[in-house]
N, C-alpha and C positions, 0 to 999 in steps of 0.2 A: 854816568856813574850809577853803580848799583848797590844796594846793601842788602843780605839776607835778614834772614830771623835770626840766625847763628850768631851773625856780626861783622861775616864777612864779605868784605867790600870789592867791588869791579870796578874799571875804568877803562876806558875804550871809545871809539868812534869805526864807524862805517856809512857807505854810501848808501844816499835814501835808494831805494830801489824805485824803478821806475813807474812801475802803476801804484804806489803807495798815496793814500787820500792825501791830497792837501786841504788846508785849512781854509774852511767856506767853501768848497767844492761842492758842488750838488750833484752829487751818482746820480741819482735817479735821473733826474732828467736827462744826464748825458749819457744813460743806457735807454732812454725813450719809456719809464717805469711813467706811468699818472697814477697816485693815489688819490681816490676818493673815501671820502665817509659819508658813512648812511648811518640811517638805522639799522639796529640787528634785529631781526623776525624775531613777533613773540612767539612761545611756543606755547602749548598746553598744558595746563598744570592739573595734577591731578587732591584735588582737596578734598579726600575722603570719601564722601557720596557721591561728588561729583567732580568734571572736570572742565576746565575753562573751555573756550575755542580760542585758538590759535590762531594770525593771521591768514597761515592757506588754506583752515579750513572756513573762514570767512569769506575769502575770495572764492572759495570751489562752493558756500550758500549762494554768494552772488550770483555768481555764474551759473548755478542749477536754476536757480530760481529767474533770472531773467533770458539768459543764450536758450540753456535747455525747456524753457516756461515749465517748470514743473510747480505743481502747490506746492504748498508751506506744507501737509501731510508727505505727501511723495518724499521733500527732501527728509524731514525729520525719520521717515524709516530706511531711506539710504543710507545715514549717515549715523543713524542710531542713538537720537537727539530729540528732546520735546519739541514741541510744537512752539512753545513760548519761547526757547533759545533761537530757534528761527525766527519768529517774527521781531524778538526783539533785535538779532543782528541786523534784520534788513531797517526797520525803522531806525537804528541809531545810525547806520552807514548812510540814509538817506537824510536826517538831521545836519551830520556832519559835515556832507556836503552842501547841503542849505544855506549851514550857518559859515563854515569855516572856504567852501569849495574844492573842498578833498575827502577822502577818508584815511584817516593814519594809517588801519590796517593796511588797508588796499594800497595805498604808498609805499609802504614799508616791503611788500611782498610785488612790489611794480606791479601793479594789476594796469588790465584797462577801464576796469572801474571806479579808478580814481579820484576819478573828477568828476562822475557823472551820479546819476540817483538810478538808482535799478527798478522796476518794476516790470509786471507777466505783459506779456502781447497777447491780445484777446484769440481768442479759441475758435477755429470755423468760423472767421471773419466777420465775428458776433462781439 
């Protein structure tokens, strides 16, 4: 049965049709769909004078800073960044992991530095 806005009313039957959901049916799975949830990447926010860093660009400090060994300078003028936003992401990512065994950032953006504490590989095997 059906009623409009108008007033006017329906009444009728017809057959379910055959792929129509039934009730407690789970599609997804029986299309082979897995959902998962994660976090969503932070992103950078720009607050006037300045602007945050963002998860990937947390993981690309990481990664300059211990894959590529470059200094805390080198990265800061690559990326066009103080010198104290670099040292403080590597020291809080290394904290992090310390304390907690992860970095949120680095999680959140599936790095391989996850789990681990970053730091440079000595220079001319000094």
């Amino acid at each position: 049965m059906i009623v409009t806005k108008n007033g006017a009313i329906g009444y009728g039957t017809f057959r379910e049709i055959p792929w129509h959901k039934r009730e407690k049916e789970d599609i997804l799975a029986n299309v082979g769909i897995k959902v998962e949830y994660g976090e969503q990447l932070q992103e950078p926010i720009l607050k006037g004078t300045y602007k945050t860093v963002g998860d990937k660009e947390h993981v690309q400090i990481m990664d300059m800073y211990s894959a590529e060994n470059l200094s805390m300078i080198d990265i800061c003028t690559k990326l066009d960044r103080s010198s104290r936003t670099i040292k403080v992401h590597i020291d809080s990512h290394n904290r992090a992991v310390q304390r907690s065994g992860f970095c949120a950032a680095c999680k959140r953006a599936q790095s391989a530095y996850a789990n681990q504490e970053v730091g440079r590989a000595c220079r001319n095997g000094k």
